[in-house]
C-alpha positions as CSV (number, residue, x, y, z in Angstrom):
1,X,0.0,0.0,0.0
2,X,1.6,3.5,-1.2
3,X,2.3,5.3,2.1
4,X,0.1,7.5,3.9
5,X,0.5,9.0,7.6
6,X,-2.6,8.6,9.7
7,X,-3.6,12.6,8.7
8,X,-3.2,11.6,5.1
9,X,-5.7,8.8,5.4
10,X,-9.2,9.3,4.1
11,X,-8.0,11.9,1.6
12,X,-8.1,11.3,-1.9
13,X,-7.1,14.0,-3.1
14,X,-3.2,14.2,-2.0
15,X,-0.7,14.3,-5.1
16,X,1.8,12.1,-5.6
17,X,4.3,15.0,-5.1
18,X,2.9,15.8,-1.9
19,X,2.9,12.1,-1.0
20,X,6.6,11.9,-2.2
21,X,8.0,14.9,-0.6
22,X,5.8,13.3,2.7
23,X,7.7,10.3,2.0
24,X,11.0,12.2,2.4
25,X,10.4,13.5,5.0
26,X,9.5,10.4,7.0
27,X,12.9,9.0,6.2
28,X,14.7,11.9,7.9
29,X,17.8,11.0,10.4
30,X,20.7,11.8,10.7
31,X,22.5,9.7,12.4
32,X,22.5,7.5,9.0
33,X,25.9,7.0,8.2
34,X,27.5,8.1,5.3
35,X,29.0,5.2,3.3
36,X,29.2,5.2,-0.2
37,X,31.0,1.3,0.0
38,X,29.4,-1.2,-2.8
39,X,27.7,-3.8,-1.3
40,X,26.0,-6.6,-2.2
41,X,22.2,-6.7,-1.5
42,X,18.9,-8.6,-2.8
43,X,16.8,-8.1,-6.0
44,X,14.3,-6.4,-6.3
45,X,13.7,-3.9,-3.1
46,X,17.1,-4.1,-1.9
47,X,18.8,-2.2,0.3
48,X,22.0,-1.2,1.7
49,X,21.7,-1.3,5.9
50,X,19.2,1.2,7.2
51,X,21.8,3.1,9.3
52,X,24.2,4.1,5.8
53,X,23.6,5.2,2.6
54,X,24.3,8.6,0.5
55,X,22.5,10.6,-1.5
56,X,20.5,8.4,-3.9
57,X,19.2,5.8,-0.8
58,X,17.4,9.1,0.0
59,X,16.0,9.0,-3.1
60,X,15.4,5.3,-3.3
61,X,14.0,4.8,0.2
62,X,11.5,7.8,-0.3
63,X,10.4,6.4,-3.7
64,X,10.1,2.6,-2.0
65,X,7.4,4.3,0.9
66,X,5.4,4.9,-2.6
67,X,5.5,1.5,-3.6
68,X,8.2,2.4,-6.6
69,X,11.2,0.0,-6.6
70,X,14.0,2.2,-8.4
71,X,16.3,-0.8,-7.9
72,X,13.9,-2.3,-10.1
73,X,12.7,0.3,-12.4
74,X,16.3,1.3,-13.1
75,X,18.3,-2.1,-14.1
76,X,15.1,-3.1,-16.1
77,X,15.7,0.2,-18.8
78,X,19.5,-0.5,-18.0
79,X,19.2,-4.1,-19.4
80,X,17.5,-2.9,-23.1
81,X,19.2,0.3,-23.3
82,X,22.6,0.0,-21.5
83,X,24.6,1.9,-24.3
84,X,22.5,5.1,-23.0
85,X,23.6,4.8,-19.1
86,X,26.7,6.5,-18.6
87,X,28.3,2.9,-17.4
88,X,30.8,2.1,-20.0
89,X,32.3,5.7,-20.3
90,X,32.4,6.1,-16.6
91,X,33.2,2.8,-14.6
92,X,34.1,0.3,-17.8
93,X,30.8,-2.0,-16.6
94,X,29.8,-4.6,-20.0
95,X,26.9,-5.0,-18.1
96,X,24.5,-4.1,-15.5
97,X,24.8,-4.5,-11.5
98,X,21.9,-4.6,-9.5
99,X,24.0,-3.8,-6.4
100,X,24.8,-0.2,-7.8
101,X,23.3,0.6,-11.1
102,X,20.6,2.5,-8.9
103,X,22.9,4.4,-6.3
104,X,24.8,6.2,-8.8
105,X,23.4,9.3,-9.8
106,X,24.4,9.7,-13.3
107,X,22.6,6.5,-13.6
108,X,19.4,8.4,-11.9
109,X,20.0,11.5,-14.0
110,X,19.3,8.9,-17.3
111,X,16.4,7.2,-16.0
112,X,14.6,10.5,-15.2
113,X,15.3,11.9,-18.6
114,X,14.2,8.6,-19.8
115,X,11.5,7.5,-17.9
116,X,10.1,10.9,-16.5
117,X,10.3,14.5,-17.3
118,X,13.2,16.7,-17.4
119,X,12.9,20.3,-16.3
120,X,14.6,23.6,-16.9
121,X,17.6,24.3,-14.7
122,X,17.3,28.0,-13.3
123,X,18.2,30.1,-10.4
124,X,15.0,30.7,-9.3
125,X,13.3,29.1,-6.7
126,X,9.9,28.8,-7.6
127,X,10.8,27.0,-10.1
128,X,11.4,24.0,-8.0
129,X,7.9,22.4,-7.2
130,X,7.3,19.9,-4.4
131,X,7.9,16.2,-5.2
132,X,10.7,17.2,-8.1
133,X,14.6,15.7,-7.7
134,X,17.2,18.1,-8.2
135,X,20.7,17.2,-8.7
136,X,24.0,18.5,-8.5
137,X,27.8,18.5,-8.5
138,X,29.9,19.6,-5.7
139,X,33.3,21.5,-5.8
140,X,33.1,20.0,-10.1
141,X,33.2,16.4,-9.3
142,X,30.7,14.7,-7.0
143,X,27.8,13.8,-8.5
144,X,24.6,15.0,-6.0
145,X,21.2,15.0,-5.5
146,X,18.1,15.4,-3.5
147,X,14.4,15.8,-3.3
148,X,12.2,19.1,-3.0
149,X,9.9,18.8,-0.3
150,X,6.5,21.3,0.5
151,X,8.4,22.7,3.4
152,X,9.8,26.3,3.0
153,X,12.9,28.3,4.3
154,X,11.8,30.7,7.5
155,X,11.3,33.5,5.2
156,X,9.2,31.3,2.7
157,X,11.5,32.4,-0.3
158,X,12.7,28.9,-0.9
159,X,12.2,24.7,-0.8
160,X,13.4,22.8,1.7
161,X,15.5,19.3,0.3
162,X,16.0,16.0,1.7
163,X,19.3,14.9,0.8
164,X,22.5,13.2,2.3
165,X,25.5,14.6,2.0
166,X,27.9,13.7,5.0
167,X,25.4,14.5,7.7
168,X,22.7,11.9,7.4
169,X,19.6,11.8,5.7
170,X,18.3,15.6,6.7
171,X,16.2,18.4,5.0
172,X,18.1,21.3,4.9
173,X,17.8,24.7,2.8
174,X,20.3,23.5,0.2
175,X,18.9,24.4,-3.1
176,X,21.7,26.7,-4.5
177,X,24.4,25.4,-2.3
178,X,25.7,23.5,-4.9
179,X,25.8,23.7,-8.9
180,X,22.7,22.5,-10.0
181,X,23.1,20.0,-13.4
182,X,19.8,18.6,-13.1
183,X,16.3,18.6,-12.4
184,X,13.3,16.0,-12.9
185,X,10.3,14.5,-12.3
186,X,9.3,11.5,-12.0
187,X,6.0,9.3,-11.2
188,X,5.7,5.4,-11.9
């Protein structure tokens, strides 16, 4: 059953955004440890231990409370159109790794081009809706990237991201912190 906090139930009419950016939310900690190690896990609805992950389990895990495997969703476009990921160019994979395929943004960046909408890049906030991945990358190398959630800065001037970057999964007024390369939206 897609998730829904005890307020949420009985109303029809929440979006999937909403119910995505809710999602995030739920999944805040951040005492999760930051641990970008490749490890071995099942197929499909895998997952790394709850207390570690980066950037994408935020993704992955907020996506799962909706009943959308990415692990899943990902290496199945992988398998038929593998020549589009950036795989070969970047890590020299021949073929796809359920373990990882899903954890690496790039790979994310692909499938929500592909599979979902991409959006304009701009500097202005309110351009970023609720329920929309934005990604980035830090200091020109490191591959980033988070979720926009319905919850605003004090002032109200910007969205408020779940993302992990070091400090555990935590929604933080990050939005132009960082270079953004990216911006999406996706519903199954």
């Amino acid at each position: 059953m897609p998730y829904e906090s005890k307020a949420q139930q009985g109303r029809p009419n929440i979006s999937f955004e909403t119910r995505l950016s809710k999602a995030a939310l739920s999944i805040i900690n951040p005492n999760v440890i930051y641990d970008p190690t490749y490890k071995s896990i099942p197929y499909p609805k895998g997952d790394v231990s709850k207390n570690k992950g980066v950037c994408t389990d935020v993704i992955i895990r907020a996506y799962r409370k909706l009943n959308i495997d990415l692990q899943k969703e990902v290496h199945e476009d992988m398998k038929t159109n593998f020549s589009k990921y950036p795989n070969l160019k970047k890590w020299g994979m021949k073929r796809t790794d359920t373990n990882i395929d899903h954890r690496r943004v790039p790979n994310l960046e692909v499938f929500f081009e592909r599979k979902g909408k991409k959006l304009l890049v701009t500097d202005k906030a309110q351009d970023y809706k609720t329920g929309e991945i934005v990604t980035w990358i830090i200091n020109g190398k490191l591959p980033h990237i988070g979720i926009v959630t319905h919850k605003k800065t004090s002032d109200g001037m910007r969205p408020l991201l779940v993302h992990n970057v070091g400090s555990g999964q935590v929604l933080e007024d990050c939005l132009f912190k960082y270079k953004i390369v990216g911006h999406y939206q996706y519903e199954k």
